[in-house]
Rosetta silent file (secondary structure, phi, psi, omega in degrees, C-alpha in Angstrom):
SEQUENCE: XXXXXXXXXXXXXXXXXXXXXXXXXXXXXXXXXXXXXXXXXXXXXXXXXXXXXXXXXXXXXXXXXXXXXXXXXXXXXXXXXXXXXXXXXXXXXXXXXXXXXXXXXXXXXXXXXXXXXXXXXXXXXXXXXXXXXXXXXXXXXXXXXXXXXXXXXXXXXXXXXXXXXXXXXXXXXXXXXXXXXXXXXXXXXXXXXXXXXXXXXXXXXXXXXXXXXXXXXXXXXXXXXXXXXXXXXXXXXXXXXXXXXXXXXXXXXXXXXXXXXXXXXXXXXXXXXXXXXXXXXXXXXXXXXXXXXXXXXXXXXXXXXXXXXXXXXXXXXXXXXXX
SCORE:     score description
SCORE:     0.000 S_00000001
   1 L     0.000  153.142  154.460   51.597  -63.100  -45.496 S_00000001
   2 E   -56.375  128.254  168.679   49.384  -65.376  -47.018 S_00000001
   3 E  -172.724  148.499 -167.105   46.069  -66.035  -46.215 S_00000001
   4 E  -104.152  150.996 -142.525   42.506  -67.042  -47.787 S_00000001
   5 L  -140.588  115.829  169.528   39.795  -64.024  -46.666 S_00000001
   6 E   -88.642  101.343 -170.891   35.720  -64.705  -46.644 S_00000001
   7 L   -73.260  -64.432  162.006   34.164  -61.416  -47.940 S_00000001
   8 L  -129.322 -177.503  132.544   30.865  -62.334  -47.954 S_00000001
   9 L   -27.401   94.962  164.102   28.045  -65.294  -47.691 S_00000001
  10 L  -124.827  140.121  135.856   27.360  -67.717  -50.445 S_00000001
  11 L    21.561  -88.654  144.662   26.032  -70.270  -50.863 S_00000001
  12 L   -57.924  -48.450 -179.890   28.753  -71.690  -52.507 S_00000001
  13 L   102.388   14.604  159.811   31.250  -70.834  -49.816 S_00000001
  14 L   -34.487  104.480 -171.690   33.255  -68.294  -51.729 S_00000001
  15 L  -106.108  164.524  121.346   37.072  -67.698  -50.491 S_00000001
  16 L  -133.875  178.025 -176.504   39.678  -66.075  -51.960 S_00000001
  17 E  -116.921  126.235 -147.056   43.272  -66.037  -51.212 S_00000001
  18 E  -125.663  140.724  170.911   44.423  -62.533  -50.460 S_00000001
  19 E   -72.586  129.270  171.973   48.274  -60.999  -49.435 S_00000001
  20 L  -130.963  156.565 -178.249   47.807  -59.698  -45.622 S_00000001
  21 L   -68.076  138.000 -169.418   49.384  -57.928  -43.527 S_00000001
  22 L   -71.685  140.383 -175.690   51.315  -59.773  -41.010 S_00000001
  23 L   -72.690  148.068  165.636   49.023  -59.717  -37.649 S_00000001
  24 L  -110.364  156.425 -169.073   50.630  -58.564  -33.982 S_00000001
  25 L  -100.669  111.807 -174.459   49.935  -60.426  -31.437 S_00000001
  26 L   -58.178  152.906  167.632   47.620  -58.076  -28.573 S_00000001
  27 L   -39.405  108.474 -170.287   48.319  -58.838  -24.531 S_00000001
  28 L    80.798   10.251 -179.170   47.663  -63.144  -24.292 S_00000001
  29 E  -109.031  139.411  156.883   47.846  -63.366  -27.628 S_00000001
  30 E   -80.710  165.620  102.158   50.706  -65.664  -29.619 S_00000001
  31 E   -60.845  113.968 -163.050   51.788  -65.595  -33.169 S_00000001
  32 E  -118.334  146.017 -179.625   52.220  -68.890  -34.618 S_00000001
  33 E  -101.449   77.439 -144.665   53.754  -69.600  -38.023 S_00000001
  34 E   -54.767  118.606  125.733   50.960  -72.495  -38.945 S_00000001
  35 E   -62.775  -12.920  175.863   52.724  -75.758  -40.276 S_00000001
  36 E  -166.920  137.192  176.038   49.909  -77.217  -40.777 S_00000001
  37 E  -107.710  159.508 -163.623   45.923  -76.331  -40.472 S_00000001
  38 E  -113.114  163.694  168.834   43.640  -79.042  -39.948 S_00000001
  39 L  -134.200  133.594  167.126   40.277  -78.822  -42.404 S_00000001
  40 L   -98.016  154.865  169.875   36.823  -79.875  -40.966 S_00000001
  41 L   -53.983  -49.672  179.285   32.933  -80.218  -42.121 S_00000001
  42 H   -51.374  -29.490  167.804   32.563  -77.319  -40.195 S_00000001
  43 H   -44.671  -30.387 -171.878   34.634  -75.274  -42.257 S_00000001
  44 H   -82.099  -38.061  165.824   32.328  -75.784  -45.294 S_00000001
  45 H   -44.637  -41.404 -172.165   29.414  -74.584  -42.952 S_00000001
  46 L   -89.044    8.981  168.092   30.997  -71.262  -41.845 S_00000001
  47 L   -80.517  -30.744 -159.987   31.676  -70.671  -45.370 S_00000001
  48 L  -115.389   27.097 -166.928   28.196  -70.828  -46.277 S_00000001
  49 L    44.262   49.305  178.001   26.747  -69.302  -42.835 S_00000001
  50 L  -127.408    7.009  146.125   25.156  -72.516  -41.702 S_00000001
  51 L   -54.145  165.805  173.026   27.151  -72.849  -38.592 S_00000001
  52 L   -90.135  -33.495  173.211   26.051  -72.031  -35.156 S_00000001
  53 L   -71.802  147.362  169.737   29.645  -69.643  -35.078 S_00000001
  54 L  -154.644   73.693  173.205   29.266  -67.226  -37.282 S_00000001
  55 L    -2.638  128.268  157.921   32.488  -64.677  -37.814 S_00000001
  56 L   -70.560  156.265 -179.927   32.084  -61.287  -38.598 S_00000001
  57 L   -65.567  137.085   -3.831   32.833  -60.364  -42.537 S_00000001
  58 L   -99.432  148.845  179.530   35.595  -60.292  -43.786 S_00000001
  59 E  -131.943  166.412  176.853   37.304  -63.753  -41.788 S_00000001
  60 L  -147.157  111.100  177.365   39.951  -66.187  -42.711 S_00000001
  61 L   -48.731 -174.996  178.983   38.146  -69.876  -41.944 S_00000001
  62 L    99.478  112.688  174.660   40.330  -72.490  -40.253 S_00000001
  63 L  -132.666   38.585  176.354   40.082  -73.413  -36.788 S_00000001
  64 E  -166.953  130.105 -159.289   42.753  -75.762  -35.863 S_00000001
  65 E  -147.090  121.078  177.346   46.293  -75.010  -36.281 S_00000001
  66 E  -102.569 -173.725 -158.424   49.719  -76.329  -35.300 S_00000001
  67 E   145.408  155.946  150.227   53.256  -74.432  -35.508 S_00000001
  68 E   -72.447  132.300  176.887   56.384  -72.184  -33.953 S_00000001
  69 E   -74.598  131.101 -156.395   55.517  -69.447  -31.781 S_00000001
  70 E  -121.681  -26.171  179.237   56.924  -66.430  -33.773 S_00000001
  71 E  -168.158  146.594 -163.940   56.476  -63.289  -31.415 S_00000001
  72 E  -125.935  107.041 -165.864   54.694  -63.314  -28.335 S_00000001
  73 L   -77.379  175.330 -147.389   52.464  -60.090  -26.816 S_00000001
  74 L   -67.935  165.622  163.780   52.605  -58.917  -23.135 S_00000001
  75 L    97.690  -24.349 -176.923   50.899  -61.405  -20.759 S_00000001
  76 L  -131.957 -171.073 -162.693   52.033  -64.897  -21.829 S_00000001
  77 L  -148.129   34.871  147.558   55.168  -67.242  -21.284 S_00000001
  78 L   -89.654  167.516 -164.047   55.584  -68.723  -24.240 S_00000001
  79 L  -133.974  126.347 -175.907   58.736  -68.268  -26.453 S_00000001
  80 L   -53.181  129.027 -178.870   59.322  -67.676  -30.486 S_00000001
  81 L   119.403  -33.465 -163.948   60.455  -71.197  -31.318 S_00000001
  82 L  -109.298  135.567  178.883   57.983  -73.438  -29.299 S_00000001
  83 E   -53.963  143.678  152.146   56.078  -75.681  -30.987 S_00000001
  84 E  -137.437  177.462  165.140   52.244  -75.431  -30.067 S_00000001
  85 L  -127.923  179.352 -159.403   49.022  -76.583  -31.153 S_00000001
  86 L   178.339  137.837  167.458   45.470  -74.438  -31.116 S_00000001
  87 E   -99.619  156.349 -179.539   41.952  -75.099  -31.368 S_00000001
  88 L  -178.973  130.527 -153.365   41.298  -71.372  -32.521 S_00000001
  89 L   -77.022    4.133  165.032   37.507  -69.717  -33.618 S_00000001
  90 L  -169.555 -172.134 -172.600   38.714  -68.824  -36.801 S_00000001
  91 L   152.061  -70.591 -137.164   41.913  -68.132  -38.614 S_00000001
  92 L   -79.146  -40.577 -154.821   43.658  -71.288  -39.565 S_00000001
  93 L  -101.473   84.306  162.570   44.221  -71.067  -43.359 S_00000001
  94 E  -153.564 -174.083 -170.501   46.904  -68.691  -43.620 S_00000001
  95 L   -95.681   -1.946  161.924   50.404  -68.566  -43.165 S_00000001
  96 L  -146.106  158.538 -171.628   50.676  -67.276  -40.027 S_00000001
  97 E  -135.903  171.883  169.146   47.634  -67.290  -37.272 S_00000001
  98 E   -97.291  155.455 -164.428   46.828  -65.563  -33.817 S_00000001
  99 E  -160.567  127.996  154.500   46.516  -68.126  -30.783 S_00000001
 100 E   -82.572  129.075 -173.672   45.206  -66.886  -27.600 S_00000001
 101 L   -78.353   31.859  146.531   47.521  -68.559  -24.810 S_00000001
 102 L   -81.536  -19.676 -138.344   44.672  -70.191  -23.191 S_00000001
 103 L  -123.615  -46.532  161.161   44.279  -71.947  -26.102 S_00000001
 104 L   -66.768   98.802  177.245   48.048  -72.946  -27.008 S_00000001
 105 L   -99.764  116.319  173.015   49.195  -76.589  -25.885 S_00000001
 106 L   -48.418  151.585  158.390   52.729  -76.918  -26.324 S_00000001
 107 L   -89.498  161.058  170.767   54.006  -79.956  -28.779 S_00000001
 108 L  -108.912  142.903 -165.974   56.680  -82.275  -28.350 S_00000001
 109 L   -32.795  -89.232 -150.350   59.424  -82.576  -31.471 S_00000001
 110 L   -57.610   31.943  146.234   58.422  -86.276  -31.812 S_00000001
 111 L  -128.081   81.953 -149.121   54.659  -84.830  -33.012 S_00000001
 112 L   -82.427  171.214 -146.036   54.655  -83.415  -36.209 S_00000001
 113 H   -54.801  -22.703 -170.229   52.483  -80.616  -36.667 S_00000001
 114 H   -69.413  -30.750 -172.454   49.988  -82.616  -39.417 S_00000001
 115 H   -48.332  -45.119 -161.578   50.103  -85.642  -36.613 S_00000001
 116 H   -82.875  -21.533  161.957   48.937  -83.158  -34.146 S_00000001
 117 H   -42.946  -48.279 -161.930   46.279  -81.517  -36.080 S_00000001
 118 H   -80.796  -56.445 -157.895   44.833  -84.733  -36.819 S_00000001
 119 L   -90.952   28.765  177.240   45.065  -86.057  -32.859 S_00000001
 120 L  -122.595  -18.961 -153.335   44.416  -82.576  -30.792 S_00000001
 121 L  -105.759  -63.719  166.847   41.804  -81.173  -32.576 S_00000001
 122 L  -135.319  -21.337 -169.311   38.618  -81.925  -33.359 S_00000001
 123 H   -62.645  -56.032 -169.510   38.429  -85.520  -34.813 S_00000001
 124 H   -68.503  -51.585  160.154   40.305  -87.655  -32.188 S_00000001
 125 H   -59.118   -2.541 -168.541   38.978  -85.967  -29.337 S_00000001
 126 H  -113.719  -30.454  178.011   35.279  -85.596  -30.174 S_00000001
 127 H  -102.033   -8.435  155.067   35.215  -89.917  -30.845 S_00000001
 128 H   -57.738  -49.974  179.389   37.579  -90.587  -27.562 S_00000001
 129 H   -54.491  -39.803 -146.427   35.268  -88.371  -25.748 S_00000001
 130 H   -86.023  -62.871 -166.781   32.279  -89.764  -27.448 S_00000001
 131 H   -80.241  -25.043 -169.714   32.970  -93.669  -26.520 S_00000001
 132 H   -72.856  -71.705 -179.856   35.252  -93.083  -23.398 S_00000001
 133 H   -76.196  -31.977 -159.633   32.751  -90.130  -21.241 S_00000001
 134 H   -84.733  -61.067  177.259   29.490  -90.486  -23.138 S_00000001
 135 L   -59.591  -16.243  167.366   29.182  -94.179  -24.119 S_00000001
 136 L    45.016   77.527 -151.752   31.176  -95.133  -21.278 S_00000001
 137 L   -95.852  146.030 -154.813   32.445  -98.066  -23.718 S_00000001
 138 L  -118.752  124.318 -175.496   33.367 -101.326  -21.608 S_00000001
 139 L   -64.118  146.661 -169.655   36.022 -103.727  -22.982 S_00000001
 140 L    98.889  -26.829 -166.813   34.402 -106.792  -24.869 S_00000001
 141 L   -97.518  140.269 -168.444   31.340 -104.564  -26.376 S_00000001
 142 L   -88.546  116.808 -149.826   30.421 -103.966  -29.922 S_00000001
 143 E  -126.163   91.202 -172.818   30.713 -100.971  -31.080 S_00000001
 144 E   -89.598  148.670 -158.859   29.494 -100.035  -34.841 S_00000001
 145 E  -114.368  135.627  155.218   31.178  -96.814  -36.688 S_00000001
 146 L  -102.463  168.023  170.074   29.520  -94.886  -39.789 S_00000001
 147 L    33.676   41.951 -167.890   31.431  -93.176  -42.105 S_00000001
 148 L   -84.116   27.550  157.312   34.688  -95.018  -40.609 S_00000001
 149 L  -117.675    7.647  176.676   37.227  -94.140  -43.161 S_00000001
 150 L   -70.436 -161.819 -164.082   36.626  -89.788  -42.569 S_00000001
 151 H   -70.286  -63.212 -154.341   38.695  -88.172  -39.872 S_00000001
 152 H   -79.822   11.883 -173.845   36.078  -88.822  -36.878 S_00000001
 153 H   -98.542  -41.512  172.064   35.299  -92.256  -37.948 S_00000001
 154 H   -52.045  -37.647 -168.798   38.858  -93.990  -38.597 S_00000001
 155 H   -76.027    1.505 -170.609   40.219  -92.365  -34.971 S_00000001
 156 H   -99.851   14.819  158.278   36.798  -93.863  -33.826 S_00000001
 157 H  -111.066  -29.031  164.523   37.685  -97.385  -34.989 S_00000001
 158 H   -47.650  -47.485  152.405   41.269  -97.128  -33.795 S_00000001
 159 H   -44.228  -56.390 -171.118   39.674  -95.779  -30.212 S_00000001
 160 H   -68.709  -41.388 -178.943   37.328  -98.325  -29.962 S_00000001
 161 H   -60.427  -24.488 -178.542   40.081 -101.498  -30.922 S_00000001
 162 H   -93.835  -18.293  173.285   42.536  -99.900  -28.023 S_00000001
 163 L  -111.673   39.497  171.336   39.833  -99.904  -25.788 S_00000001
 164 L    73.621   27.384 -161.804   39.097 -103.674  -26.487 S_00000001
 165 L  -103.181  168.843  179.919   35.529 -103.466  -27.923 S_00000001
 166 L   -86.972   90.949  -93.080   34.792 -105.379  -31.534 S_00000001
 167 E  -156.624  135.665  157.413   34.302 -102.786  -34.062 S_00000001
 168 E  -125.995  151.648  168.041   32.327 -102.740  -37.733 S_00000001
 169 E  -128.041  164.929  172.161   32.378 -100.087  -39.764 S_00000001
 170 E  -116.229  151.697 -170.630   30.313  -98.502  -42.369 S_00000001
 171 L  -165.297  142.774  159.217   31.897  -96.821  -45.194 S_00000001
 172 L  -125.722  138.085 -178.546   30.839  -96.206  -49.271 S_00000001
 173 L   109.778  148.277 -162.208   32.243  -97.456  -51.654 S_00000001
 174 H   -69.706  -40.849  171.686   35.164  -99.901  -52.179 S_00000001
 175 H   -57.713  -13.199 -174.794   38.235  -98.034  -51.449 S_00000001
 176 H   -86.794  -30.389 -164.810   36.612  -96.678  -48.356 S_00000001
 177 H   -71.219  -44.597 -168.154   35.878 -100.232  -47.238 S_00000001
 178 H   -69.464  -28.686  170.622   39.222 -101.344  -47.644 S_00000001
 179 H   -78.037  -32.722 -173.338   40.539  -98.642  -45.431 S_00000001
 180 H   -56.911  -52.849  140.184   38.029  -99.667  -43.033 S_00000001
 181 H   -23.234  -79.017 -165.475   39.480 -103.014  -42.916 S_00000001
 182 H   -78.679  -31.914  173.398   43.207 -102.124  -42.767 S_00000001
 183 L   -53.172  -15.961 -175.419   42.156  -99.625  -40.059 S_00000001
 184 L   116.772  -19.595  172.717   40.801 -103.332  -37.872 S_00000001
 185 L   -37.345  111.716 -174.784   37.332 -103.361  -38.800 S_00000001
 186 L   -84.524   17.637  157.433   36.540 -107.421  -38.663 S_00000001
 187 L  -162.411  130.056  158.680   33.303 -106.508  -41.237 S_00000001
 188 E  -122.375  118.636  176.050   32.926 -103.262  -43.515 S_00000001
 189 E   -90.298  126.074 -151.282   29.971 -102.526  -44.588 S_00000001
 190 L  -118.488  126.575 -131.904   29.219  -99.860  -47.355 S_00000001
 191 L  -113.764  -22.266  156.517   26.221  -98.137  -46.011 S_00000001
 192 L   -56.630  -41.471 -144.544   24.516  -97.061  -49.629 S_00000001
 193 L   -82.808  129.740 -175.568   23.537 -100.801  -50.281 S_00000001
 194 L   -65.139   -0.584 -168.187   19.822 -100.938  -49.154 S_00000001
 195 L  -104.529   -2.670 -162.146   20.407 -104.031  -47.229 S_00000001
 196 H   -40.514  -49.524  168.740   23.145 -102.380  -44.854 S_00000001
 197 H   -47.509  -63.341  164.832   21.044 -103.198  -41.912 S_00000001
 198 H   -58.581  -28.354  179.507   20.447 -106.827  -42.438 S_00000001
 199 H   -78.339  -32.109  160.421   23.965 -107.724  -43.255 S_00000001
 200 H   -36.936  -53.167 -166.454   24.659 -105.877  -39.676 S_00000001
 201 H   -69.313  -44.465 -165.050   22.040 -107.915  -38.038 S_00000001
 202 H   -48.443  -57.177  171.795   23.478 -110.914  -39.631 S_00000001
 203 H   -81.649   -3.417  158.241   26.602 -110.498  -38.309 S_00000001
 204 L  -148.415   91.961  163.678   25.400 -109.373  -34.779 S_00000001
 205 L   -77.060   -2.545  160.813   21.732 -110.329  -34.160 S_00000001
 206 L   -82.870   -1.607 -170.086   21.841 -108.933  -30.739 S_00000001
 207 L    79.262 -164.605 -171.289   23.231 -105.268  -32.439 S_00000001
 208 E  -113.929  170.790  161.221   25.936 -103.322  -31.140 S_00000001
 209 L   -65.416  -72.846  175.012   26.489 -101.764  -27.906 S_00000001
 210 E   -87.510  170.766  167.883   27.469  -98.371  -29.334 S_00000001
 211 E  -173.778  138.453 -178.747   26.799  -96.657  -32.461 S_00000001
 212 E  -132.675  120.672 -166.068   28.902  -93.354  -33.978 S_00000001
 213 E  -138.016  127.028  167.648   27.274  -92.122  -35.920 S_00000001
 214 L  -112.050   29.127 -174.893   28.466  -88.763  -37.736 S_00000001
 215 L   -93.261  -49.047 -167.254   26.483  -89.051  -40.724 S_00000001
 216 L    96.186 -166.661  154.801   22.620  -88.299  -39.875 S_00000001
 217 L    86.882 -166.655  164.685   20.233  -88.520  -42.771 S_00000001
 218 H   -61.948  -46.672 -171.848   18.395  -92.112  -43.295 S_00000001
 219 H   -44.171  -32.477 -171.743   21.513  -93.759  -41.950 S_00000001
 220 H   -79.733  -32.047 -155.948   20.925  -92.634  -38.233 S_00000001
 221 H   -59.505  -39.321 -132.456   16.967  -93.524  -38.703 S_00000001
 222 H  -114.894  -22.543  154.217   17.665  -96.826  -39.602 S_00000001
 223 H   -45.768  -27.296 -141.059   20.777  -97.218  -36.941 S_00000001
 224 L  -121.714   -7.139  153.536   18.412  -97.244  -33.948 S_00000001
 225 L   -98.790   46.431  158.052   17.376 -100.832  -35.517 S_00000001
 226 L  -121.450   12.653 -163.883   20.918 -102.219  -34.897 S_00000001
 227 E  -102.534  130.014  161.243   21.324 -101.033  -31.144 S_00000001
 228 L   -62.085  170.631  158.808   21.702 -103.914  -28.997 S_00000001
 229 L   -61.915  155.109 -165.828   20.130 -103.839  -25.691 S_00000001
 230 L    38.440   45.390 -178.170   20.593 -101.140  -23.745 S_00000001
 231 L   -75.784  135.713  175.924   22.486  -99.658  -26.303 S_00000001
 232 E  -114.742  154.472 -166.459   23.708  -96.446  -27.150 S_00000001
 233 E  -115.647  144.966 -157.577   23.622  -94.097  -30.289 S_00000001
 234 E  -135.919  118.478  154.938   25.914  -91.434  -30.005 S_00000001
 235 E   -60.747  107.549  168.311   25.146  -88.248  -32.109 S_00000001
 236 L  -126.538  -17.470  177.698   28.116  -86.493  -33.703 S_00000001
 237 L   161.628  174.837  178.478   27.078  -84.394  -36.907 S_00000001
 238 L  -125.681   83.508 -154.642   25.268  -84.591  -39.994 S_00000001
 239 L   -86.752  -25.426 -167.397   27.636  -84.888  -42.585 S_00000001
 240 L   -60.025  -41.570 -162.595   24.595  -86.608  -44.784 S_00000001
 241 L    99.087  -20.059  170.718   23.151  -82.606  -44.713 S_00000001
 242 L  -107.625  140.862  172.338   20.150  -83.857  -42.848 S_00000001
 243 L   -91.983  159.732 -176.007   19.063  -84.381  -39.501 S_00000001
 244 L   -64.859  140.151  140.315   17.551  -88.034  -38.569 S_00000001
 245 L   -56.458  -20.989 -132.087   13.850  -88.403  -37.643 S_00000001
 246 L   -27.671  104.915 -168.374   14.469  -90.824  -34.951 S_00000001
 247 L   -52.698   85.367 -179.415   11.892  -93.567  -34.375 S_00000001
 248 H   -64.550  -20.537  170.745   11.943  -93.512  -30.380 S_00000001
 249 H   -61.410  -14.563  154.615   10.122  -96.514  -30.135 S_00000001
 250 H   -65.092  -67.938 -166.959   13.164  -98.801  -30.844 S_00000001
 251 H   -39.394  -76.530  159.952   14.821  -96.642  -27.900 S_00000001
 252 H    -0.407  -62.123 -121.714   11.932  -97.101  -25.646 S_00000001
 253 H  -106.284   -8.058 -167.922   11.712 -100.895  -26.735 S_00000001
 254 H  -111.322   16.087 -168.938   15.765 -101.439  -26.527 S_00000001
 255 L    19.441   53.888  175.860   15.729  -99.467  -23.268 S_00000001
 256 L   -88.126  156.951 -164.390   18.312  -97.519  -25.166 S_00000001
 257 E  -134.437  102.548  166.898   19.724  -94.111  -25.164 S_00000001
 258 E  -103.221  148.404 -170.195   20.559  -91.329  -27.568 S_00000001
 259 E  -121.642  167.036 -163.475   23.189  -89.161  -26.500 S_00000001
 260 E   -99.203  148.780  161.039   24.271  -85.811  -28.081 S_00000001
 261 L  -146.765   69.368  175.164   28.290  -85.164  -28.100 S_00000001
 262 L   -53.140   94.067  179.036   29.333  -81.428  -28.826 S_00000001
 263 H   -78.122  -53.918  175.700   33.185  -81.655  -28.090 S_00000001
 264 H   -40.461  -41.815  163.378   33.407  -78.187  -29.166 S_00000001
 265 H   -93.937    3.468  128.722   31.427  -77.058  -25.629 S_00000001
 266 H   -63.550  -42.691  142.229   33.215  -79.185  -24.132 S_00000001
 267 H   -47.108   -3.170  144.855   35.971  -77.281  -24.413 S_00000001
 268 H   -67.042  -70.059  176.001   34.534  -74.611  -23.256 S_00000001
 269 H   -75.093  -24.515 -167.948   32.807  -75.302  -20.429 S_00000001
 270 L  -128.319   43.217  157.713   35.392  -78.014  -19.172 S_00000001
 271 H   -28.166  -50.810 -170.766   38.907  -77.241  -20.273 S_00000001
 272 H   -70.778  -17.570 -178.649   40.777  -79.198  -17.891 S_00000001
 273 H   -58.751  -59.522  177.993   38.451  -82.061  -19.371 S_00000001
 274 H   -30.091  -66.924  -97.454   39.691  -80.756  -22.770 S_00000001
 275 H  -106.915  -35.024  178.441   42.746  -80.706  -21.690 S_00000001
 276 H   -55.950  -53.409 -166.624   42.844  -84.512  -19.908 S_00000001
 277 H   -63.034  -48.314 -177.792   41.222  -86.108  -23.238 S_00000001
 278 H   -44.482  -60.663 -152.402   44.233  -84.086  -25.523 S_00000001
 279 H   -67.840  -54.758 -173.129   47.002  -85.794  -22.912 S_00000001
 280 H   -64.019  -42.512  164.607   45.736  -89.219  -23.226 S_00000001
 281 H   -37.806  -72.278  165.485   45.958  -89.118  -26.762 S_00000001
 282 H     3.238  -90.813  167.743   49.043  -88.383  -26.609 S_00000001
 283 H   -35.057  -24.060 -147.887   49.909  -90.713  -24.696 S_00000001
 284 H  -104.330  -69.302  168.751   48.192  -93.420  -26.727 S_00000001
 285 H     0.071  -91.927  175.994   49.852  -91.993  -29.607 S_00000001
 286 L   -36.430  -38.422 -147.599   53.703  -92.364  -28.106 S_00000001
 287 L  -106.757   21.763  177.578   53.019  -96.094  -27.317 S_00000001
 288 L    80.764   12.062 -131.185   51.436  -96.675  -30.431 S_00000001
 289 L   -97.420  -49.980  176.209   47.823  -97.457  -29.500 S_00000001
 290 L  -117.303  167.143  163.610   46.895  -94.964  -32.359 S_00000001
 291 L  -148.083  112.524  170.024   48.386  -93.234  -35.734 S_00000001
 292 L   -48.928  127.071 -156.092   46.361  -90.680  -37.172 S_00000001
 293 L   -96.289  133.444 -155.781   45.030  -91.537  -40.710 S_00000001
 294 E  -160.693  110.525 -165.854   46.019  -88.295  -42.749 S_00000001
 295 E  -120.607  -21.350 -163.550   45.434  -89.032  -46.417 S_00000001
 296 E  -115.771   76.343  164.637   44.521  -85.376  -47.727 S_00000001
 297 E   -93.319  123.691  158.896   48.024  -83.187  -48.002 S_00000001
 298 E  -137.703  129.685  177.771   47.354  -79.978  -49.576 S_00000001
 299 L   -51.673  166.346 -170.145   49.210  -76.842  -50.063 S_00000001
 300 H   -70.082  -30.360  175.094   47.791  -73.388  -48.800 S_00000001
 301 H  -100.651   29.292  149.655   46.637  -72.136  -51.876 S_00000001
 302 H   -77.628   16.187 -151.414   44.754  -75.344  -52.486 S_00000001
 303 L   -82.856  -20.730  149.144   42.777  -74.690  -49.811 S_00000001
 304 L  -104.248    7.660  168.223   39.645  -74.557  -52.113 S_00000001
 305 L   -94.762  -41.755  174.097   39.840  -77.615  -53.874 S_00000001
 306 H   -49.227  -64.776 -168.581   40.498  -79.406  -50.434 S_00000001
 307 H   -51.307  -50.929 -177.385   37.659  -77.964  -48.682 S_00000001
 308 H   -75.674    3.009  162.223   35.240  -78.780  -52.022 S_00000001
 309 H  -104.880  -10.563  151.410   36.434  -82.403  -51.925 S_00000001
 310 H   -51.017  -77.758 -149.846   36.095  -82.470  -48.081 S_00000001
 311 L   -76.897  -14.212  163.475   32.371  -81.112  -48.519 S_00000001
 312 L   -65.032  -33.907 -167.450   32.189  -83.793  -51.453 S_00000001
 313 L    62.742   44.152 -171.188   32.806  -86.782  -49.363 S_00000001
 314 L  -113.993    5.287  160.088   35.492  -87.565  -51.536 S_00000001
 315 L   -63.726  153.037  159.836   37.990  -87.513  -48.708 S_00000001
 316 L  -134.946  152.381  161.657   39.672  -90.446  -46.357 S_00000001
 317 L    56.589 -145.245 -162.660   41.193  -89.975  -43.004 S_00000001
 318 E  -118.987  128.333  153.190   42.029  -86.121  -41.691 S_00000001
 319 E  -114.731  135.678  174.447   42.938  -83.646  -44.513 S_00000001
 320 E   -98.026  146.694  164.301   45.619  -80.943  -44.029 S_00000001
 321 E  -110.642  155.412  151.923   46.739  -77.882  -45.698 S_00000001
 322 L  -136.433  104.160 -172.958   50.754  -76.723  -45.142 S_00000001
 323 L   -55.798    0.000    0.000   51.137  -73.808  -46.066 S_00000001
């Protein structure tokens, strides 16, 4: 089989794509024959060791992967043929992956595997979690998104509009805006323009209720003046490459709160949690409440041109590879 193999540390993030031997699957373990791999910002980080995970040499990146179960080792009760999905610590971009069966949530036909990539894995759950448990977002409340045409920002204006709140997004650049827009935003704001803040104010001088913010950088600093009262800023990544300073004295003065939101240890420590948030999508899914914005199709041995326009910010919506 196919699969792309990290030899060492660069910098750069240096892959190649290598013939491998097909893997057996050990006692709990599945074999799944990946239709689709999901690709994340983390992905550029474990290329370039700057993750908190850190594989041993030599790995094959990827950590979310959908698929047929192809042979199944002692220990589990799944069956070659059923559809699953997988969160998985590494892996993903090959043509077939290992799944521990702790890990493997069956699919239903009517979810195909890129759908499920995009809504199981890390985007749709980490901004469900993020408005639903952390922000504990109230129908009626105003809820402003950064970087709301990527993966976690579009399912986070599509989250927030099904769970009645008013939603702006930030985005840069026009085509990003415009997505922003047909995604429900009623104002998109492109978040380079030095004024980003004042047109925000403009349009809500009390600020929002929420703020998602997975960029970092100046953008979070300068988020913590747009928080309404008793508002909350919800931490999700640093896609900017930097982390925010944060002025606490707007928190303090907006008797405001920032909260941290690690989905990834949530799944960990709280699986059934996982496992609740995963369902409701679903569910949201089926009745139409969401659609997963999936703009980035790329074959498997594109899988480094994806990743460098993912780490570019030259992306929209959730990019896939299918092999």
């Amino acid at each position: 089989m196919q699969a792309w193999i990290v030899e060492r540390i660069t910098e750069q993030g240096a892959m190649r794509l290598a013939e491998m031997p097909q893997p057996e699957p050990g006692t709990g373990e599945v074999l799944v024959r990946v239709e689709a791999a999901g690709l994340n910002f983390l992905d550029t980080l474990m290329l370039r060791g700057a993750y908190q995970i850190k594989p041993p040499l030599p790995f094959t990146p990827g950590v979310e992967v959908a698929g047929a179960v192809v042979a199944a080792g002692a220990g589990t009760d799944l069956s070659p043929g059923e559809r699953v999905f997988a969160v998985v610590p590494h892996g993903g971009f090959a043509e077939q992956a290992l799944v521990p069966q702790r890990a493997a949530m069956p699919i239903p036909d009517d979810l195909p595997s890129p759908e499920a990539v995009a809504l199981l894995g890390i985007s749709y759950p980490t901004a469900h979690y993020a408005l639903t448990h952390r922000a504990r977002l109230r129908e009626g409340e105003t809820v402003l998104v950064h970087a709301a045409a990527g993966s976690v920002g579009s399912a986070a204006v599509q989250l927030g509009l099904a769970a009645g709140a008013r939603v702006v997004a930030t985005a840069r650049g026009a085509e990003k805006l415009a997505i922003c827009r047909d995604l429900g935003a009623e104002l998109a704001i492109d978040y380079s323009d030095t004024d980003w803040v004042a047109k925000l104010r403009a349009y809500w001088p009390e600020g929002a209720d929420v703020i998602l913010d997975p960029v970092g950088e100046a953008v979070g600093e300068q988020s913590l003046r747009c928080l309404a009262w008793e508002g909350r800023y919800l931490v999700i990544g640093f896609a900017g490459g930097r982390i925010p300073a944060l002025p606490a004295n707007r928190l303090l003065l907006k008797n405001a709160a920032a909260i941290g939101v690690f989905w990834g240890e949530v799944r960990n420590r709280d699986p059934e949690l996982a496992r609740e948030v995963q369902f409701e999508l679903m569910g949201m899914f089926r009745e139409g409440r969401v659609a997963p914005l999936i703009r980035g199709r790329y074959p498997l041995a594109e899988a480094g041109a994806a990743l460098a326009a993912l780490a570019g910010r030259a992306t929209v919506g959730k990019v896939v590879l299918v092999p």
